[in-house]
C-alpha positions as CSV (number, residue, x, y, z in Angstrom):
1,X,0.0,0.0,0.0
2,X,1.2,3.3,-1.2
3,X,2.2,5.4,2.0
4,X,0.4,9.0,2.0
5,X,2.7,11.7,2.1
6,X,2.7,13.5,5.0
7,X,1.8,17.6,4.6
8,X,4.3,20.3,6.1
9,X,3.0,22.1,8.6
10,X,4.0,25.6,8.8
11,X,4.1,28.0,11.7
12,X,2.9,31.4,11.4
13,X,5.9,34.2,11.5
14,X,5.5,36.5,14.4
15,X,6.4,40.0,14.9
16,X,10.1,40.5,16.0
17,X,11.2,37.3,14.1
18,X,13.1,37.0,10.8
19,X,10.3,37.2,7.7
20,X,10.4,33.6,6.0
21,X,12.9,33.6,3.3
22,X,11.7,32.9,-0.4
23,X,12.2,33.0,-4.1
24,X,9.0,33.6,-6.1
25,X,8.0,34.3,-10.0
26,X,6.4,37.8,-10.4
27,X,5.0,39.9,-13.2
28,X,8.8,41.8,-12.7
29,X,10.7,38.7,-12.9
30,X,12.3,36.3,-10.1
31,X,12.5,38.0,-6.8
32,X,14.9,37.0,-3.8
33,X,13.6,37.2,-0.2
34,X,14.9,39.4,1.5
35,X,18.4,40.1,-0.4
36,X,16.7,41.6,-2.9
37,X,15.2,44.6,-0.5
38,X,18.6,44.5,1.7
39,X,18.7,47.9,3.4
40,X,14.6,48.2,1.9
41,X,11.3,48.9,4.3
42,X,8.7,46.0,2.8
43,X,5.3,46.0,2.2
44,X,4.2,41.9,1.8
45,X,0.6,41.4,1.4
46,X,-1.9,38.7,0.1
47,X,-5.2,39.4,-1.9
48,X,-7.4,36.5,-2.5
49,X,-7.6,36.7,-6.4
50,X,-7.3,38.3,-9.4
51,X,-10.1,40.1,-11.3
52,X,-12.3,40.4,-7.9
53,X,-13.5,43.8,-6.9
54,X,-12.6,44.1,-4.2
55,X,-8.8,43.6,-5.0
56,X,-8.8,45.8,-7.6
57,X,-10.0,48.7,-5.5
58,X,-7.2,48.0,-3.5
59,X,-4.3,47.4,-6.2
60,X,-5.7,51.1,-7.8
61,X,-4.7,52.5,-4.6
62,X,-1.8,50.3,-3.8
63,X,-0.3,51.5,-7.4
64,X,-1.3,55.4,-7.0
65,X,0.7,55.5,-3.8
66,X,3.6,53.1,-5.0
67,X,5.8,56.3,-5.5
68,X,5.0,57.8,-1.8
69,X,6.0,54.3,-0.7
70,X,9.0,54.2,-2.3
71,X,9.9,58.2,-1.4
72,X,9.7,56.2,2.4
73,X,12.2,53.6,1.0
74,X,9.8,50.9,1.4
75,X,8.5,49.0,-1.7
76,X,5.5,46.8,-2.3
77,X,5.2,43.1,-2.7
78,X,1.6,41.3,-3.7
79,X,0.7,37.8,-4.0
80,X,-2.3,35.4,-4.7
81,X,-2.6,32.1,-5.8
82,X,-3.5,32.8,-9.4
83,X,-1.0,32.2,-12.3
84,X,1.1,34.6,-13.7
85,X,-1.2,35.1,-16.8
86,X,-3.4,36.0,-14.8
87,X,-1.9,38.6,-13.3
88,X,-0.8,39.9,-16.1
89,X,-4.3,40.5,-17.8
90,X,-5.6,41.5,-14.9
91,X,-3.2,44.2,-14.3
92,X,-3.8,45.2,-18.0
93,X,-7.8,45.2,-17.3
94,X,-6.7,47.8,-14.3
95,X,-4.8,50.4,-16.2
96,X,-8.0,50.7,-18.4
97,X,-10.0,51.2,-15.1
98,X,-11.3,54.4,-13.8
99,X,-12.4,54.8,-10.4
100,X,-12.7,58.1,-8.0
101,X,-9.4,59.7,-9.3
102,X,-7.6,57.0,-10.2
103,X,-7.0,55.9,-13.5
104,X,-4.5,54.4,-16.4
105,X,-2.8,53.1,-13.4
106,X,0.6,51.2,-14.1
107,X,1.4,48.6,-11.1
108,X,5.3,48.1,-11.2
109,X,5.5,46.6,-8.2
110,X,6.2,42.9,-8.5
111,X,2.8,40.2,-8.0
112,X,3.9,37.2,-7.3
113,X,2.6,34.0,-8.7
114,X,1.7,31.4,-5.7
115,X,0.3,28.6,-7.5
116,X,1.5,25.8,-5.5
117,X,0.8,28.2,-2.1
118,X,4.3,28.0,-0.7
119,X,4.8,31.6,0.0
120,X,1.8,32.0,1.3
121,X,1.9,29.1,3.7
122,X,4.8,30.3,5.0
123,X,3.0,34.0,6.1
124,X,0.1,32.1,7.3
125,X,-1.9,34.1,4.1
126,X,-3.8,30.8,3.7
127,X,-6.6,29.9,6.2
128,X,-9.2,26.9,5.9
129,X,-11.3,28.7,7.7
130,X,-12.0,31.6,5.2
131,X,-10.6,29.1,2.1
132,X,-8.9,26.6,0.7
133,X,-8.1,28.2,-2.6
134,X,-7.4,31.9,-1.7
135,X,-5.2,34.0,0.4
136,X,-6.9,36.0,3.0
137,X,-6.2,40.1,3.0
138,X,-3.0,39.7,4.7
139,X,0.0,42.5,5.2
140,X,3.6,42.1,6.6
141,X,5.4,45.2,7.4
142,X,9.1,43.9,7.0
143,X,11.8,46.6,8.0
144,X,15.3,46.8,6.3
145,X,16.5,43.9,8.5
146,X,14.2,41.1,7.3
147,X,11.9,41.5,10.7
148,X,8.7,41.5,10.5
149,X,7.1,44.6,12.7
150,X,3.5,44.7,11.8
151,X,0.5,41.5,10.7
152,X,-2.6,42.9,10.0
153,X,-5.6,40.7,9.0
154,X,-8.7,41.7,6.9
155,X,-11.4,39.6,5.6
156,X,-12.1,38.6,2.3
157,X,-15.4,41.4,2.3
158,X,-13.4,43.9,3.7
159,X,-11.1,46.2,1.4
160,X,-7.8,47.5,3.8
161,X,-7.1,51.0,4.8
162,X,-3.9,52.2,3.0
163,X,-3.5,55.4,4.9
164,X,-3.2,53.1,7.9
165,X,-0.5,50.7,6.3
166,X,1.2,54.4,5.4
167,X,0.7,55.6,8.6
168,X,2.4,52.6,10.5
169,X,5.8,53.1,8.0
170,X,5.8,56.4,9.4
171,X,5.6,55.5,12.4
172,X,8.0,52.8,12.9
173,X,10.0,55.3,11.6
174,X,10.5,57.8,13.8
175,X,11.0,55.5,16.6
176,X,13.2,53.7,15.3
177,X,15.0,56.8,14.3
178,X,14.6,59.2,17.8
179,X,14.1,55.8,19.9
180,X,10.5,56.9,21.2
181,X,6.9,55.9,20.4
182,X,3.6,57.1,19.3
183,X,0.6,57.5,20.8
184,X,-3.3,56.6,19.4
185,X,-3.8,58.3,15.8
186,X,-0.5,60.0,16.1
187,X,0.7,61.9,12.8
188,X,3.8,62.8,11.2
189,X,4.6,66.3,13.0
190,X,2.3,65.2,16.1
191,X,4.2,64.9,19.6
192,X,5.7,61.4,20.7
193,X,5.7,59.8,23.6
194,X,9.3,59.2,25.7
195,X,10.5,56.0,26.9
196,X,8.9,55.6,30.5
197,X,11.5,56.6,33.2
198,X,13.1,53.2,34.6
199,X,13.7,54.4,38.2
200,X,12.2,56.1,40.9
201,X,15.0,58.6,40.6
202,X,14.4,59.4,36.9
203,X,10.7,59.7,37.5
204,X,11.3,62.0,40.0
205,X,13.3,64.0,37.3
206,X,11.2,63.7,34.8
207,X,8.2,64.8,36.3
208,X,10.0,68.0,37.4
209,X,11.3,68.5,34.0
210,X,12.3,72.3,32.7
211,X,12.5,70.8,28.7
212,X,9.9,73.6,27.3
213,X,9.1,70.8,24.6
214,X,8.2,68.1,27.4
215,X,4.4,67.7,28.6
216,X,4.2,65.6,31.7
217,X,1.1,64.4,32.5
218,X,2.3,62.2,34.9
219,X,5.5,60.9,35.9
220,X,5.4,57.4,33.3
221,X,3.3,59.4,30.3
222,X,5.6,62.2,29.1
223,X,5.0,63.7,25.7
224,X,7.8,65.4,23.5
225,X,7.1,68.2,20.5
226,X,8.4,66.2,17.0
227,X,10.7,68.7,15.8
């Protein structure tokens, strides 16, 4: 009796750990992950497939902002399980699209071809619970390291809000950059938080800050001016 080949189960990657490494056919050619975007902010997400409405809504305003993306030094990676033909019309079909101010939209970023699902099994992208067949909406914010910083999940109804995925580049950011963080629905130019102090000497110190850009409101939630 013919033995059945056992299925490989994969793990979920978690934020802080090292995004799964892959190589993947896309409508720009072979791409290497990650030393192809060595040094590069990355933007990996899932859409469930090609020539669906809701998708389309969502590459239109994935390729209008593609160059505010890359002015961030981040750049954009998509997937589904259709083939590569398929991407390719359907990409055509959305530059003769029109839709609120968007239109004869060219995608350049690279859509990768996951036929066989191996990409996406290794993101977690595909989840018997919402299908067998199709990625879910998924997005991996992947800094220039190769660590994964953000996973957000949508539904397959539900289209994703981009000024949120922009807004969370921006913010990883600035504290990776100053080494501080943001607080709810904070903006570029908007006031960061500081580190809380980590002794009873330095909350005492804090708290009796001079800093004309400091606002205490208490001795562990300080806020800083974003100069």
């Amino acid at each position: 009796m013919e033995e059945a080949k056992e299925e490989k189960v994969y793990r979920m990657p978690l934020i802080g750990e090292k995004a799964p490494a892959f190589t993947a056919t896309t409508t720009q050619g072979e791409i290497n992950f990650p030393d192809d975007y060595e040094g590069k902010w990355v933007i990996l997400f899932s859409h469930p497939a090609d020539f669906t409405p809701v998708c389309t809504s969502e590459f239109m305003t994935f390729a209008s902002m593609s160059d505010e993306f890359k002015e961030m030094n981040t750049e954009l990676i998509g997937l589904s399980v259709d083939s590569l033909h398929s991407h390719i019309a359907w990409l055509r079909k959305i530059k003769e699209l029109k839709w609120k101010d968007f239109e004869d939209l060219d995608v350049t970023f690279p859509l990768i071809e996951d036929i066989k699902m191996e990409v996406g099994k290794k993101f977690g992208m595909i989840q018997p619970g919402q299908s067998d067949t199709q990625a879910v909406r998924a997005v991996f914010v992947i800094d220039p390291k190769g660590i994964i910083r953000t996973i957000l999940y949508y539904p397959l109804s539900t289209g994703r809000n981009f000024d949120e995925i922009k807004r969370i580049i921006q913010a990883l950011q600035k504290t990776d950059a100053d080494s501080v963080a943001t607080p709810a629905d904070w903006r570029p130019g908007d006031d960061v938080i500081l580190p809380p102090p980590s002794s009873t000497k330095a909350a005492k110190e804090r708290a009796a800050t001079k800093d004309k850009d400091v606002t205490c409101l208490d001795w562990f939630m300080c806020f800083k001016k974003d100069k």
